[in-house]
KOLTIDO-7544 format. One record per residue (C-alpha): residue in one letter; residue number from 1; x negated, z negated, y. Coordinates in pm, 1 decimal. Last residue first. Example, Ala and Ser with C-alpha at 12.3 -4.5 7.8 and 13.67 -1.06 7.14 Angstrom:
// residues 2
+---+-----+----------+----------+----------+
| r |   k |       xx |       zz |       yy |
+---+-----+----------+----------+----------+
| S |   2 |  -1367.0 |   -714.0 |   -106.0 |
| A |   1 |  -1230.0 |   -780.0 |   -450.0 |
+---+-----+----------+----------+----------+
// end
This chain:
// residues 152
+---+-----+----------+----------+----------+
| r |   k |       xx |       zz |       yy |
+---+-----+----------+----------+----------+
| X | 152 |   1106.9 |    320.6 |   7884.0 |
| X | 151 |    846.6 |    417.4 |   7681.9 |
| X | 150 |    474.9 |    452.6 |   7829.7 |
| X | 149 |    348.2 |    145.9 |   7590.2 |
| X | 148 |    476.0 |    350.0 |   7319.1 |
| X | 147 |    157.8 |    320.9 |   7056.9 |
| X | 146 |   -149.1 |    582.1 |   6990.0 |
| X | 145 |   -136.7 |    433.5 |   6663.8 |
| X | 144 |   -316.3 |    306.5 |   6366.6 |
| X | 143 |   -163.8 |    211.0 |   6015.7 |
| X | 142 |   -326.9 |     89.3 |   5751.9 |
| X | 141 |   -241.0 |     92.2 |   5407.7 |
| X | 140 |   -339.6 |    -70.4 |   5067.7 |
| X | 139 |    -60.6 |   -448.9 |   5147.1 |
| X | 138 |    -87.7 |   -559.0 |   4789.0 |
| X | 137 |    145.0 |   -820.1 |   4913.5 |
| X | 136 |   -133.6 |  -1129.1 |   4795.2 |
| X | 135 |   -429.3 |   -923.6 |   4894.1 |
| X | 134 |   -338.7 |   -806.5 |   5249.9 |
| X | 133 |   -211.8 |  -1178.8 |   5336.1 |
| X | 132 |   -520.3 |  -1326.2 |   5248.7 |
| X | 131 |   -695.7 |  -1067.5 |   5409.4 |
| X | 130 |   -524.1 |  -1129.6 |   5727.9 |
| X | 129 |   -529.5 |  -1501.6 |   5726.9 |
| X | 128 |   -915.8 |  -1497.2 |   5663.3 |
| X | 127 |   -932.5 |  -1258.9 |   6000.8 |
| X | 126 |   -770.4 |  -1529.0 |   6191.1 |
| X | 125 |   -941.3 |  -1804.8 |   6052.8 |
| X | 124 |  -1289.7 |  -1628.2 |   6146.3 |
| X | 123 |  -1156.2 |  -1614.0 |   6527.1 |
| X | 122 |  -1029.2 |  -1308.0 |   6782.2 |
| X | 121 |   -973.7 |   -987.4 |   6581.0 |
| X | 120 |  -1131.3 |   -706.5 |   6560.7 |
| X | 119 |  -1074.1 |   -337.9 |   6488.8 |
| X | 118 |  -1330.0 |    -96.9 |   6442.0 |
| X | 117 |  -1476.8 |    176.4 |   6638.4 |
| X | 116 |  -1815.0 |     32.7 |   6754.0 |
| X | 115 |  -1657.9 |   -260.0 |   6857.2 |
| X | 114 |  -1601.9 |   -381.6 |   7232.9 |
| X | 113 |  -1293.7 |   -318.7 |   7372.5 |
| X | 112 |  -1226.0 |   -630.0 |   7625.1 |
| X | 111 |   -975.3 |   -929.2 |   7611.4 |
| X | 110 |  -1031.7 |  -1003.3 |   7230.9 |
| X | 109 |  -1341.6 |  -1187.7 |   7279.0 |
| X | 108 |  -1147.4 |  -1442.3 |   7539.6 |
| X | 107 |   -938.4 |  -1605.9 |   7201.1 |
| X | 106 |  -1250.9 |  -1743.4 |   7090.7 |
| X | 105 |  -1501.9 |  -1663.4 |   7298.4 |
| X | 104 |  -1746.9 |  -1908.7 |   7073.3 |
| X | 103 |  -1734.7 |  -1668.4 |   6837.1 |
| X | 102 |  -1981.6 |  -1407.4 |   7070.3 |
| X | 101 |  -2329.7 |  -1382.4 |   6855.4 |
| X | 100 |  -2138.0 |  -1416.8 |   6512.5 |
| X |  99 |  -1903.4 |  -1105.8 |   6618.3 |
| X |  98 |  -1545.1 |  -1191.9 |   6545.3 |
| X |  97 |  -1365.2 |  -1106.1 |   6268.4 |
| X |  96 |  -1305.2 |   -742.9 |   6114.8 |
| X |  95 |  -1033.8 |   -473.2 |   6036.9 |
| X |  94 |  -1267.0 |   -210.5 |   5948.4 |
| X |  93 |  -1444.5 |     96.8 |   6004.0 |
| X |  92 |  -1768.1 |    191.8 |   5776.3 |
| X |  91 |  -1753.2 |    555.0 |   5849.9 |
| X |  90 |  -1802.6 |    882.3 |   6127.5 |
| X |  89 |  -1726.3 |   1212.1 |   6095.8 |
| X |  88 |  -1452.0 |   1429.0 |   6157.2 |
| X |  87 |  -1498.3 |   1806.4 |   6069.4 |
| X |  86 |  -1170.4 |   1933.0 |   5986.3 |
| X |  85 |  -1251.7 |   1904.9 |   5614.7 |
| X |  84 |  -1360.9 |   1486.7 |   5683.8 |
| X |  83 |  -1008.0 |   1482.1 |   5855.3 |
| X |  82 |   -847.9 |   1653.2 |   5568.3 |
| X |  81 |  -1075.8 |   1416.3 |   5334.4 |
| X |  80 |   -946.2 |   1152.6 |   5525.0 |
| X |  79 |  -1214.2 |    971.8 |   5715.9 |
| X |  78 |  -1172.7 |    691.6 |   5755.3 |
| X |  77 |  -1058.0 |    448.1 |   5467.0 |
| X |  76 |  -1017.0 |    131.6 |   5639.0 |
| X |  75 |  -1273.1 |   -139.0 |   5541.5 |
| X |  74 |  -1140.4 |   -499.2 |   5565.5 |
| X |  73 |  -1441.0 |   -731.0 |   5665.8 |
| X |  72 |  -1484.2 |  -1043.8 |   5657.4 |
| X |  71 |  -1723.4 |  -1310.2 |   5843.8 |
| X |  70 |  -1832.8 |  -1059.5 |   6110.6 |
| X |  69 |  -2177.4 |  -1010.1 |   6126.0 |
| X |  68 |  -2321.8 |  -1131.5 |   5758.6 |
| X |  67 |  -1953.8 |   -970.6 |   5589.9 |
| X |  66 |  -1800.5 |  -1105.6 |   5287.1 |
| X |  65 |  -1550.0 |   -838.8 |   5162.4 |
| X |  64 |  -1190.3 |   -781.0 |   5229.9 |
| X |  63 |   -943.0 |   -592.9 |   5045.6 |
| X |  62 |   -963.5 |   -237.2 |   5100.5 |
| X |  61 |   -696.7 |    -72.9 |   5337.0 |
| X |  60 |   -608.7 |    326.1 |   5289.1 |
| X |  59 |   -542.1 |    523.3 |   5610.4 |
| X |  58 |   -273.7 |    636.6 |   5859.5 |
| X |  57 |   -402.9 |    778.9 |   6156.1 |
| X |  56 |   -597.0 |    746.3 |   6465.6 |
| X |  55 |   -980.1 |    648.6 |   6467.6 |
| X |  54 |  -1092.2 |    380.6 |   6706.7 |
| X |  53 |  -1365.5 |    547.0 |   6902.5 |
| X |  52 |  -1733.9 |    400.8 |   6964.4 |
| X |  51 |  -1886.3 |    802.3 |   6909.3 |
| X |  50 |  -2131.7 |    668.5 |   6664.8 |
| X |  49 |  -2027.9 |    903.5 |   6405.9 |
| X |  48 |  -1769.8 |   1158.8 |   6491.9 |
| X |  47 |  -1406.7 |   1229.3 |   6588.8 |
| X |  46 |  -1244.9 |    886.7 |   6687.0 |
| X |  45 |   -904.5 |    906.5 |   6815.9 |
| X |  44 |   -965.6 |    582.9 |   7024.5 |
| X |  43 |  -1140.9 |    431.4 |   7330.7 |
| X |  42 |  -1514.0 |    475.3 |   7339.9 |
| X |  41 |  -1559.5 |     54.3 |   7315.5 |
| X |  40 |  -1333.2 |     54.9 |   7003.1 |
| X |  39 |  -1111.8 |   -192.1 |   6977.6 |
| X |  38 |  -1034.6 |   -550.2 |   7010.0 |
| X |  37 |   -728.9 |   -701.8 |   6879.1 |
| X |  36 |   -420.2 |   -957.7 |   6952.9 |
| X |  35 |   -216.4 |  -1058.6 |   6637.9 |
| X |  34 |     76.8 |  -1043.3 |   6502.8 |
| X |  33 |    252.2 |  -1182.3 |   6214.8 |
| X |  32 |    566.2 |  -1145.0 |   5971.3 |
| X |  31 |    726.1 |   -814.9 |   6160.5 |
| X |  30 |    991.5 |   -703.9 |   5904.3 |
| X |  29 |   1004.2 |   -326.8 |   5803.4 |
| X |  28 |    944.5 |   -375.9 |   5453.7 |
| X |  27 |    674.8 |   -583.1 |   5505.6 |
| X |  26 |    456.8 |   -575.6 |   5838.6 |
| X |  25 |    109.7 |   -758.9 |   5960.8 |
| X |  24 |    107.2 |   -660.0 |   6279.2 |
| X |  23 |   -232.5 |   -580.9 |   6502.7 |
| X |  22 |   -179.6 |   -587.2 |   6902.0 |
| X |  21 |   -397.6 |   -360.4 |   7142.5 |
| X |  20 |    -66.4 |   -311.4 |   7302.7 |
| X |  19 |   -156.0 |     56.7 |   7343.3 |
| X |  18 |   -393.5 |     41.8 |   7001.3 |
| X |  17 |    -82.6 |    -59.9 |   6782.1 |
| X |  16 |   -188.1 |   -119.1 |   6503.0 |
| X |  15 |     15.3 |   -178.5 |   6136.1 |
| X |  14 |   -103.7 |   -354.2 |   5878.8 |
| X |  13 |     84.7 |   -248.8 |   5578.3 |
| X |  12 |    348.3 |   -345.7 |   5309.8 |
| X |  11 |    625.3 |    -31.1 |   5305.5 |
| X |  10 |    956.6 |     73.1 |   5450.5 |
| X |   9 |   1086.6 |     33.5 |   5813.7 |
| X |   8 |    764.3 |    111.5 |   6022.1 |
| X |   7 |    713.3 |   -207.7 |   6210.9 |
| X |   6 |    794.7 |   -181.2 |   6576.6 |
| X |   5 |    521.1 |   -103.4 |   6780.1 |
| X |   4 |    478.0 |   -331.4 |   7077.7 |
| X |   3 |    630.3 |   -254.3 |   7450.1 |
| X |   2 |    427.0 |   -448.3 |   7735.9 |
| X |   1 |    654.6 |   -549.7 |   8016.5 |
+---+-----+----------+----------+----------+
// end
């Protein structure tokens, strides 16, 4: 059976877990929602531009913006300036809906990795439910991990 993250026990952030390709919306340690995701089509631990990775790491969360391709989009602050000083390159990732030309999936368009590093979810409402909920508990971190799918 598939192990999910547990929410880390202090703090208002998304949290993913990119094992359980599974994105929680977590206050103070409680789980209040979770959703399933689609990640990038290179896998993760993204190191440069255009390499389709979904980078690792805790990051800063902007509220979300109108986007012409994918309803809203939620940019995550990669890279670091560490990771930008270690060489990692790469930008515009985000916690995103659906892409217009595939909506119709539904639920299905989360089933395969598929982004070009970012993180999406399956419908518009979906993604309007996140944001909402990102903007009214100030929620300014995300969280992405390798996740504990191998623990016992």
């Amino acid at each position: 059976s598939r192990y999910s993250a547990a929410c880390p026990p202090s703090g208002t952030k998304l949290l993913v877990d990119t094992s359980t390709r599974e994105l929680s919306l977590c206050d103070q340690g409680k789980l209040q929602r979770r959703y399933p995701v689609a990640l990038g089509r290179g896998g993760v631990d993204k190191q440069q531009q255009g390499d389709g990775r979904t980078p690792l790491g805790e990051y800063p969360l902007l509220w979300g913006r109108p986007s012409a391709e994918f309803h809203t989009f939620l940019h995550v602050g990669y890279p670091t300036a560490e990771e930008r000083a270690r060489g990692l390159t790469g930008g515009d990732i985000g916690v995103h809906g659906p892409g217009r030309s595939f909506r119709f999936l539904g639920a299905l368009s989360t089933l395969s990795n598929w982004t070009a590093g970012c993180i999406a979810v399956a419908s518009d409402a979906q993604i309007d439910e996140i944001a909402a909920w990102v903007r009214i508990h100030d929620a300014r971190t995300i969280l992405i991990i390798a996740g504990a799918a191998t623990r016992k």
